[in-house]
C-alpha positions, 0 to 999 in steps of 0.5 A: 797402931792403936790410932790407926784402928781407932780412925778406922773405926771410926770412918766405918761409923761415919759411912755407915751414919751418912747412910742412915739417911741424916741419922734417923734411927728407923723405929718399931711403932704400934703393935705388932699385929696378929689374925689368922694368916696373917702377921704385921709389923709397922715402923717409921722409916724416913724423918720426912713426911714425904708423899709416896707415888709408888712402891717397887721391891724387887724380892724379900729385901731391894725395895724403892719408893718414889713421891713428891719433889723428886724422892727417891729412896734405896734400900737393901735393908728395909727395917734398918737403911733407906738412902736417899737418890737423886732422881734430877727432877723437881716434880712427883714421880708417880710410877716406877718398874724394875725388870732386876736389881739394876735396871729399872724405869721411872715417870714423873708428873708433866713438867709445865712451868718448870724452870731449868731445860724442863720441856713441858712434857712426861718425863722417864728417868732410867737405871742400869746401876740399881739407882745410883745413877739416873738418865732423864729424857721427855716423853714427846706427846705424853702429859702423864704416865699413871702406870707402867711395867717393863718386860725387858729393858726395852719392851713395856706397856703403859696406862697413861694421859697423853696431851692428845684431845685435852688428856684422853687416856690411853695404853700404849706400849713401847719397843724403845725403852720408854723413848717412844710411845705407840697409842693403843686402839683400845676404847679407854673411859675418862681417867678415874681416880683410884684413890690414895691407897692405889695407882695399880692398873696393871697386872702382869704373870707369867705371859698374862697382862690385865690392865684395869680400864675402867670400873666394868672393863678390863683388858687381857693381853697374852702375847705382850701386849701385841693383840688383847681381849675384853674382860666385863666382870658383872661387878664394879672395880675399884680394886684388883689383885691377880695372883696367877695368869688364871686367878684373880679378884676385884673387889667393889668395897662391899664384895669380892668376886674371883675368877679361876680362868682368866676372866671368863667366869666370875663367882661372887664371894660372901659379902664383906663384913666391912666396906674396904678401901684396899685388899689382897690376897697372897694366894686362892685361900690367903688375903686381908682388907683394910677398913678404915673408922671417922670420926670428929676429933675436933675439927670441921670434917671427921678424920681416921682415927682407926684400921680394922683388918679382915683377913680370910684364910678360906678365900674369902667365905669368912673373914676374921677382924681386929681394930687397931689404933693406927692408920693402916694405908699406902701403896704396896709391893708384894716380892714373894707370895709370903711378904709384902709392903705398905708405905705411906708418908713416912710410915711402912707396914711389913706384911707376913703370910703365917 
């Protein structure tokens, strides 16, 4: 009897081990970081250096990311397990979306070149069991998905490049699931680059959804994506965050201006104390900026050698700072209006609204 529990004990071990993604013991880094309204921890949670396109937690706990070579990784448990999927694909997956803890989409870069039965086109890989198992399909006419969110398991809205006219980039939405896409009639610029920290162009709540056009355009839909009005805020974009279907901030690097009513009105904020390559706001009085310092450590360019945070707890009017000796930076999902998540390479920052 007593060898029966010991062989138990230890499959139990070697199960649990296996998911621990090859062993790797997720571990605390830095210091845990401390501004008014705001609470930071930061750990490394893969071995690998990888890449991250795209960050999705559906609530506190159930979290996916996405990168380079097809990643994938799963976890229930962010601060102890991430377990790897098989995604079926070679090349990067850059946006993900999940409507619940089992159904979910994601996209991946154009496929030219690659051998196997690759068409040269966009690929969508779709969950119905959390992620365990993946079907993949090609986008006909579509080169690139740069962002998407799904309402249902079949209703969605898009920002992407289609093969069209040298990769024009279009909205375009989907009653099918993601098999086929309808191009928008809506004047889009040419795509620009939102930088590492970024790939949000779409802002969904409640019935509200806001896609981030262009650097002075935005696009307001409040029936799914069915008719839409033109939002021209009186400053430039480079990030946005809505917090509700009415409130929202963009953000130049130097200022933030708030809207209260949808984008009809626009109230410049006081002037940031720093310029910031990413922000966000947990509600109307709550949210941060990263800054990030250069400097030459030795080579030919300056590199990052810090972060300092801003956090503001009076929507912006003043804001407090701390640098630390870390790289603060990825792409974020934010569950509740408390918690959110950065990640990036093989680093993640767990965010806490005190």
């Amino acid at each position: 009897m007593r060898n029966i529990w010991i062989l138990i004990v230890t499959i139990t071990l070697l199960l649990i081990c296996c998911e621990k993604e090859s062993y790797f013991q997720i571990e605390k880094i830095g210091e845990t970081i401390e501004l008014p309204g705001l609470h930071i921890e930061s750990y490394t949670y893969s071995a690998e250096k990888v890449k991250v396109s795209d960050v999705c937690f559906i609530n506190e706990s159930i979290g996916y990311i996405f990168g380079s070579d097809g990643m994938m990784k799963r976890t229930s448990h962010p601060k102890s397990i991430w377990t790897p999927m098989e995604s079926g694909v070679p090349t990067s997956i850059t946006t993900a979306s999940f409507i619940n803890s089992s159904v979910g989409f994601a996209s991946g870069e154009l496929m030219a070149g690659v051998g196997g039965n690759f068409n040269n086109s966009a690929n969508l890989l779709k969950t119905i069991n959390g992620g365990k198992n993946w079907t993949l399909e090609f986008i006909p006419e579509i080169a690139r998905i740069w962002d998407f969110y799904y309402f249902n398991k079949n209703d969605g809205i898009a920002y992407l490049m289609a093969m069209l006219n040298g990769g024009e980039t279009h909205i375009a939405k989907t009653n099918d699931g993601g098999s086929n896409w309808i191009l928008l009639d809506l004047p889009i610029p040419e795509f620009r680059y939102l930088g590492p920290e970024s790939t949000e162009r779409i802002f969904v709540k409640e019935d509200i959804c806001y896609i981030i056009a262009d650097e002075n355009l935005i696009y307001k839909s409040a029936d799914f994506g069915n008719s839409w009005d033109t939002i021209n805020p009186p400053t430039e974009i480079w990030r946005a965050c809505f917090i509700s279907k009415t409130t929202g901030f963009i953000t130049d690097r130097d200022n933030i201006s708030l809207t209260e009513d949808g984008g009809e009105n626009w109230i410049e904020l006081p002037d940031l104390p720093y310029s910031i390559s990413a922000f966000h706001f947990f509600d109307r009085m709550n949210g941060y900026g990263l800054h990030h310092r250069y400097a030459y450590v030795g080579g030919d360019f300056p590199e990052m050698v810090s972060t300092i945070l801003i956090s503001t707890t009076d929507g912006g009017q003043s804001w407090s700072e701390k640098e630390v000796d870390m790289i603060i930076r990825g792409k974020k999902s934010f569950p509740t209006e408390n918690l959110g998540y950065l990640i990036h390479y093989n680093e993640m920052f767990i965010f806490n609204r005190k």
